[in-house]
C-alpha positions in Angstrom: 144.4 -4.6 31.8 142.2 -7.4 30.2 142.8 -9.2 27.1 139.6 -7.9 25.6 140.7 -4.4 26.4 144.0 -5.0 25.3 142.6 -6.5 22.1 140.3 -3.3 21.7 143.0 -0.8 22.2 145.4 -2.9 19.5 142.6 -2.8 17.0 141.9 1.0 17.5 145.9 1.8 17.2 146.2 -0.2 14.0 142.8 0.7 12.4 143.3 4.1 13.5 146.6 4.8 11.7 144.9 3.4 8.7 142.0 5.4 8.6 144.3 8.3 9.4 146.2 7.5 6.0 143.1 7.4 4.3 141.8 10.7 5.2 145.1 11.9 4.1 144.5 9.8 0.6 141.4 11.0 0.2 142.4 15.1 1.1 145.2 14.5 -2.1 142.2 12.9 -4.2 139.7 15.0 -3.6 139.5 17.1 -7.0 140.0 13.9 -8.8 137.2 11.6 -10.5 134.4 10.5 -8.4 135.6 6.8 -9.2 139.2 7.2 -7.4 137.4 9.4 -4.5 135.5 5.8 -4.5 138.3 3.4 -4.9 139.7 5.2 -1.7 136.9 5.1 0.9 136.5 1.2 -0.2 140.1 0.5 0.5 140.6 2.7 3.1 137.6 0.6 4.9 139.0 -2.7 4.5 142.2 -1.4 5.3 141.4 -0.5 8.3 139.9 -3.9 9.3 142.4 -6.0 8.0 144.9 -3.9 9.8 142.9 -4.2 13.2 142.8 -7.7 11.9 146.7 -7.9 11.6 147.7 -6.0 14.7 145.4 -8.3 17.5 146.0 -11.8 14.8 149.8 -11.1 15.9 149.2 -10.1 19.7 147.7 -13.5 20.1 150.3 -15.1 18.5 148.4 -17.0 16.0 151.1 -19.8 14.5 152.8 -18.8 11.0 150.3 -20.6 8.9 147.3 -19.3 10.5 148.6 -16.0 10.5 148.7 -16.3 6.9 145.8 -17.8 6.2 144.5 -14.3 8.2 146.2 -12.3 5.6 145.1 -13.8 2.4 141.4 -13.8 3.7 141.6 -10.1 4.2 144.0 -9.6 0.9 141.0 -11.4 -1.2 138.4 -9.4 0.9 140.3 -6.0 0.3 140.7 -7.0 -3.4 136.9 -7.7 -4.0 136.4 -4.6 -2.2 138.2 -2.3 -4.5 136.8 -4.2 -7.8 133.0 -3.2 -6.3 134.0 0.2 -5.8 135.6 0.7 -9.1 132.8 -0.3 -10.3 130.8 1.7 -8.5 132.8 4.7 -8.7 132.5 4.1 -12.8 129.0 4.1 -12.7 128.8 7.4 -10.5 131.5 9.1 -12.4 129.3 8.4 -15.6 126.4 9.8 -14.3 128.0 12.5 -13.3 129.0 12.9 -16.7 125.8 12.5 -17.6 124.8 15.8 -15.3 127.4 17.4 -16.9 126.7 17.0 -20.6 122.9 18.4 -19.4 124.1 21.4 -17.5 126.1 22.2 -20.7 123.2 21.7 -23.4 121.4 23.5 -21.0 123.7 26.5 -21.5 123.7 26.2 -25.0 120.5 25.5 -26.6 118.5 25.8 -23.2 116.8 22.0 -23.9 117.5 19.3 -21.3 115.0 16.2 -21.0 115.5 14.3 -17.9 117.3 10.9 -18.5 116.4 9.1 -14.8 119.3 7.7 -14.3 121.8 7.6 -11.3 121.6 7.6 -7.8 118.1 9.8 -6.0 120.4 12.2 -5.9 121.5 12.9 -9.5 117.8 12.3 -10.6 116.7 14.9 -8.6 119.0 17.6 -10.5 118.4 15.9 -13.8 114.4 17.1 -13.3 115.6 20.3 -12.0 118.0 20.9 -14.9 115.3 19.7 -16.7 112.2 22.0 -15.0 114.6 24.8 -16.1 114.9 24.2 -19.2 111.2 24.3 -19.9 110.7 27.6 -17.5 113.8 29.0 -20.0 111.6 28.3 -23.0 108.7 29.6 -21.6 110.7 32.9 -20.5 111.9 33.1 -23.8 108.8 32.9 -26.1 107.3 35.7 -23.3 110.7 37.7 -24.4 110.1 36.8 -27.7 106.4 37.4 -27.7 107.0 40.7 -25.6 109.8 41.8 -28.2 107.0 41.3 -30.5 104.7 43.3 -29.3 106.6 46.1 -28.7 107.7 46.6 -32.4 104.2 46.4 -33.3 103.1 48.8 -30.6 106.0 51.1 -32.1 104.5 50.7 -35.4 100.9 51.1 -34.8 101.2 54.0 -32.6 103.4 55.9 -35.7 100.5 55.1 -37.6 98.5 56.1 -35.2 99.8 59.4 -34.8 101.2 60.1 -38.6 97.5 60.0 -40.0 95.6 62.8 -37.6 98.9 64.7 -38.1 99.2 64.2 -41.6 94.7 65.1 -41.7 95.7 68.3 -39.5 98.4 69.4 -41.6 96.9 69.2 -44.8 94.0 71.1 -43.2 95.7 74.6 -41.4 97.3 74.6 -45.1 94.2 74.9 -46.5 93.0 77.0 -43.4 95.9 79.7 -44.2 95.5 79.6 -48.0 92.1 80.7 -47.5 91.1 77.5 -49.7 88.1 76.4 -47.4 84.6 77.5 -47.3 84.0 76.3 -43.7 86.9 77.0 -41.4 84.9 76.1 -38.3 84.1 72.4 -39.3 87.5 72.4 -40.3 88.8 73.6 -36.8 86.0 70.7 -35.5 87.8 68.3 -37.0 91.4 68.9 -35.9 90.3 69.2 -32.2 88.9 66.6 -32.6 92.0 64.7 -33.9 94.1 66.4 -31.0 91.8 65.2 -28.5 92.6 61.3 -30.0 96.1 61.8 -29.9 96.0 63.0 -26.0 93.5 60.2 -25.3 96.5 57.8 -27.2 99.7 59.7 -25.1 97.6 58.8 -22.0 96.9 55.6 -22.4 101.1 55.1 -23.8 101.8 57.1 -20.1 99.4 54.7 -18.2 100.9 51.3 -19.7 104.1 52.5 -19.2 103.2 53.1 -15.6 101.6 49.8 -15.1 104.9 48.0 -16.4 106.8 49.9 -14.2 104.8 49.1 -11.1 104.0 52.3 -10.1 100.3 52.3 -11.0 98.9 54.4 -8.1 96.0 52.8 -7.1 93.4 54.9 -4.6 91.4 52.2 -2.5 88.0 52.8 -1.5 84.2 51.2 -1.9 83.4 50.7 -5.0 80.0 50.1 -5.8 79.6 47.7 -8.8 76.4 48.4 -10.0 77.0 52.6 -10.4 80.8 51.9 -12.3 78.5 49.1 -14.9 75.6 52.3 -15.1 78.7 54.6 -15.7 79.7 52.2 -18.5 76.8 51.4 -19.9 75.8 55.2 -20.6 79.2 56.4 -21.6 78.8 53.4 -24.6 75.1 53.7 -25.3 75.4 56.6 -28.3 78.2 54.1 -29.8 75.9 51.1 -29.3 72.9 52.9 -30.9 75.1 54.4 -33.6 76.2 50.7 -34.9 72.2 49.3 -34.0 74.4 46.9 -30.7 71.8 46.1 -28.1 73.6 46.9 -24.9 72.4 45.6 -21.6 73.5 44.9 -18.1 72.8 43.1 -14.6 74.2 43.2 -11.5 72.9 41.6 -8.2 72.1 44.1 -5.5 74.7 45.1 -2.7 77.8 44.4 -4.2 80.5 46.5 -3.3 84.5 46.1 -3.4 87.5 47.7 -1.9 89.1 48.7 -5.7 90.4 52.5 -7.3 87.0 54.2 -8.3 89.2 55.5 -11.6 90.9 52.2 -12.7 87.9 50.2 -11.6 85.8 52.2 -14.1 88.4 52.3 -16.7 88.4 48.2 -16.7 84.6 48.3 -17.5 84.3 50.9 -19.9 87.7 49.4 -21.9 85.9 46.0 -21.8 82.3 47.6 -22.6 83.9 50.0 -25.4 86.0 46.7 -26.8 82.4 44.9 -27.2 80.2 47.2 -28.7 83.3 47.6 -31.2 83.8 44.4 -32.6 79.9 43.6 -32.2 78.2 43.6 -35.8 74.4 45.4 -36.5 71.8 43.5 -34.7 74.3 42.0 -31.5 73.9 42.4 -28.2 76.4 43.1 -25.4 75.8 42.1 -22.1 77.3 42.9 -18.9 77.0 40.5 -15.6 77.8 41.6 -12.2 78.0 38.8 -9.3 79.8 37.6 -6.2 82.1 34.8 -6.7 83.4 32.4 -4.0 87.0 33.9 -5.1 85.6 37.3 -5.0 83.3 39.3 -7.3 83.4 38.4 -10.8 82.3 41.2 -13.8 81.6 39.0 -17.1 81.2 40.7 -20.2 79.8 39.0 -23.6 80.0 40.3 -27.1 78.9 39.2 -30.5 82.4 39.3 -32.2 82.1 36.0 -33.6 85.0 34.7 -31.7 88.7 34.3 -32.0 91.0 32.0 -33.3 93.5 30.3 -30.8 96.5 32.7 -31.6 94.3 36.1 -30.7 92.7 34.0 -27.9 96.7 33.8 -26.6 97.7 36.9 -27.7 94.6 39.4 -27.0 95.9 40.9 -24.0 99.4 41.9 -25.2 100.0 45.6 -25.9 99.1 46.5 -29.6 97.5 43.9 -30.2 94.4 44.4 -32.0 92.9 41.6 -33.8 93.5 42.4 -37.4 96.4 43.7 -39.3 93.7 46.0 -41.3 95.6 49.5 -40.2 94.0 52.2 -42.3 91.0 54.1 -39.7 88.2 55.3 -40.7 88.4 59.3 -40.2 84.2 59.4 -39.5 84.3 56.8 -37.1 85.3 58.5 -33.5 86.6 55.0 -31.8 88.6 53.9 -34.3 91.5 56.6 -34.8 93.8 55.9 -31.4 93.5 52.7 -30.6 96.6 51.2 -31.0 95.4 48.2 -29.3 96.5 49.5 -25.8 92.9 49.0 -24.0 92.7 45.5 -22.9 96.2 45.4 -22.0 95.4 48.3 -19.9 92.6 46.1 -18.9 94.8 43.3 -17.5 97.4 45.9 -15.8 95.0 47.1 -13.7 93.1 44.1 -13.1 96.3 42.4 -11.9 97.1 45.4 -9.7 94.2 44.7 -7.9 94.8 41.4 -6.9 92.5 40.3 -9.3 93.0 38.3 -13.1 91.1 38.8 -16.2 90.2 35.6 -18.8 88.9 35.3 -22.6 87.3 32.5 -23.9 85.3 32.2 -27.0 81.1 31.8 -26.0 78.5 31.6 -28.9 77.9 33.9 -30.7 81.3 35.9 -29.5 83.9 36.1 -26.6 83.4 36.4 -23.3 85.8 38.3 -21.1 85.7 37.1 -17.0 87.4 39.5 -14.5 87.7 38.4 -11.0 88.6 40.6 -8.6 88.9 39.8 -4.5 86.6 42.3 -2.3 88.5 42.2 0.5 91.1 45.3 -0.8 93.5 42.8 -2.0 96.1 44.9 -4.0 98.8 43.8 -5.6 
């Protein structure tokens, strides 16, 4: 055998015994702080060289005092060694610590700003801890905002519904104490309210299907220009009634892949909502187009705007713009809506594939929905 193979084979033995130690070490350490796990690997390291060191130092039979001089090189080295990876293994167990306190403030108040300190490592789950915590805020002002919603929705639609009842029962009394002198404008009216309560139950029945997912949806072309006619007609009496001018365009040839039914809901919702909030002497108008996303409907109303809240808020269900709840009894669009029809609007829209905007445009609001016309449901 060789003296360098000898010395390679006395260095592996010696090192190798080491190292086996140190795996041991570090197995008993392993649950402990981050600085011992540290402190190990360092000296198991230099252990492991200055024992190589040792074992071929003494096969080559270095004299007494270089032999020493040897061992006090690699004591020093091993000593410096540890120091750095106290310190080391300090720093990382305080950033750690660090990770800690954030994953627990996380827990309890749900707010955790990224510090940037520490290794790639730990910075890269302080911005995740700290991405969380803002998609947790967000969740919870949509819970918050949803919770919202609902009790007014629960609200609105008792009103809703305890005024025709309250109108039809006051009226069959009078209607069996023979106290009226015109039963059939009296049975007029209380179809009539019946028919607004069925319209409300339907639309509660179609949210509620939306929400759930289930939303059947019908595919077939759809072409723009006849659902916008469709619109346009069933509004005009309303539009005339309240002096609205009530117009619409849209360019030749376009047809989608959409559900005929919702499709035509979406536009007259969105048509009806206009011509509502439109004051004596406005104008709606309707705009049919292709879009490079698809084929956009625009439709622009003379409401006068909205203030940043309703702008935020104006498609969440019962939401309607004021808090004025008392309807007027003559005006047919006004008992019912418990402020279910845009958010109807923006279920079906989204079912689609598509997305629906608001934005405030002079003299009123403009309402975009973009829909793909390639069949792309949701």
């Amino acid at each position: 055998m060789s003296d360098d193979v000898a010395v390679v084979m006395i260095a592996l033995a010696w090192s190798g015994g080491v190292a086996l130690v140190g795996l041991v070490a570090a197995w008993l350490v392993r649950s402990a702080s981050l600085r011992w796990q540290s402190v190990t690997i360092a000296l198991t390291a230099v252990l492991a060289v200055v024992a190589g060191v040792i074992g071929t130092a003494r096969a080559m039979f270095l004299s007494a005092h270089d032999f020493a001089v040897v061992l006090w090189v690699c004591l020093v080295a091993g000593l410096v060694a540890a120091t750095v990876a106290l310190v080391l293994g300090s720093a990382t167990a305080r950033w750690s610590r660090s990770l800690a306190h954030d994953a627990r403030r996380l827990g309890d108040d749900g707010h955790v700003e990224s510090r940037g300190a520490g290794p790639a490592e730990f910075r890269d789950v302080s911005t995740e801890l700290t991405l969380t915590s803002r998609k947790l805020a967000e969740s919870r002002e949509r819970e918050r905002r949803l919770e919202e919603s609902r009790r007014e929705l629960v609200s609105w639609v008792s009103h809703d519904l305890r005024t025709p009842l309250a109108g039809m029962r006051a009226m069959t009394e009078a209607l069996e104490d023979g106290l009226v002198d015109d039963p059939a404008r009296y049975l007029s009216l209380i179809r009539r309210d019946v028919e607004r309560m069925v319209r409300l139950v339907d639309d509660l029945f179609e949210l509620s299907r939306i929400h759930a997912g289930v939303l059947p949806l019908n595919v077939e072309a759809v072409a723009l220009a006849d659902v916008v006619s469709e619109a346009i007609a069933g509004a005009d009496r309303e539009a005339r009634a309240g002096r609205v001018r009530l117009g619409g365009q849209v360019d030749p040839g376009l047809v989608l892949q959409a559900d005929p039914g919702g499709l035509s809901r979406v536009v007259t919702n969105l048509v009806d909502n206009a011509v509502r909030h439109t004051p004596a002497d406005g104008a709606v108008e309707i705009l049919g187009r292709a879009n490079s996303g698809g084929i956009e409907l625009i439709v622009s109303d003379g409401c006068g705007g909205l203030s940043g809240e309703d702008l935020r808020r104006v498609f969440d269900v019962g939401w309607q713009g004021s808090s004025a709840r008392t309807p007027d009894r003559d005006d047919p669009h006004q008992l019912g809506q418990a402020g279910l029809g845009l958010a109807i609007v923006k279920g079906i829209v989204e079912a689609h594939g598509g997305q629906v905007t608001v934005a405030n445009h002079d003299p009123g609001c403009r309402f975009v929905v973009l829909l793909p016309d390639d069949g792309g449901v949701a």
